[in-house]
C-alpha positions in Angstrom: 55.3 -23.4 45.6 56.6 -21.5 48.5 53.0 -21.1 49.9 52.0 -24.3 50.0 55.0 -25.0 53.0 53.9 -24.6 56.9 55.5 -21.6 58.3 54.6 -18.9 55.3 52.8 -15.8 55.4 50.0 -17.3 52.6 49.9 -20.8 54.2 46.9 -20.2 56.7 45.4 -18.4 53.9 45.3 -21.5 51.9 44.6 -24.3 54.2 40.9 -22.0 54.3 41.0 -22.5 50.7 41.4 -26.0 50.7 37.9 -26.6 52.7 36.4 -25.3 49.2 38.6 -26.4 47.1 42.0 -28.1 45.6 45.4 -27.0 45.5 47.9 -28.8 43.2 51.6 -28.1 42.3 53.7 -29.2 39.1 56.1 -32.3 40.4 58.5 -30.2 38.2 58.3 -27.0 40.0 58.8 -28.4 43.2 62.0 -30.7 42.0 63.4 -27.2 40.8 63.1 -25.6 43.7 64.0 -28.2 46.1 60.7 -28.9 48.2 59.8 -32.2 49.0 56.0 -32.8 48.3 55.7 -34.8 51.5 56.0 -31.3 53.3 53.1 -29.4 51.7 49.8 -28.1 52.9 48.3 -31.6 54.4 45.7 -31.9 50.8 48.4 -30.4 48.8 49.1 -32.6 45.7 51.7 -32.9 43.7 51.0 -33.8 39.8 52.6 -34.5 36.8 52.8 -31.9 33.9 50.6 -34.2 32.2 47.9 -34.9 34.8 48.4 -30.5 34.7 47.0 -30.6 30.9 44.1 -32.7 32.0 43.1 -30.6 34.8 43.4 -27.9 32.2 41.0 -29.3 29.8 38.3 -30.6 32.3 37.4 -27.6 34.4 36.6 -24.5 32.7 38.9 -22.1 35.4 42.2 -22.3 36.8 44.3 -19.8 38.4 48.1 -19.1 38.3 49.3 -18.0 41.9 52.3 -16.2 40.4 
């Protein structure tokens, strides 16, 4: 979650990523550690643990940035 806030070590790193592809974080991670969605990475998203499980099932990958 950290990652996805300006001023991080992994930020610039990730804003590359984003011109490829999508970067999404669990509305409750973010609610448990404080962060305001309105301050991530400009095409960050925010979703639902729901909307998570659908992501799941629809694309074959997804990686866990832990």
């Amino acid at each position: 979650i950290y990652s996805l806030l300006p001023g991080t070590e992994a930020y610039e790193q990730l804003t590359l990523l984003l011109e490829k592809g999508k970067l999404y974080a669990l509305e409750d991670d973010l609610l448990a550690r404080g962060v305001d969605a309105s301050n991530l990475l400009p095409n960050g998203r925010s979703i639902s643990y729901d909307t998570f499980v659908d992501l799941v099932v629809k694309h074959q990958r997804t990686y866990n940035w832990a």
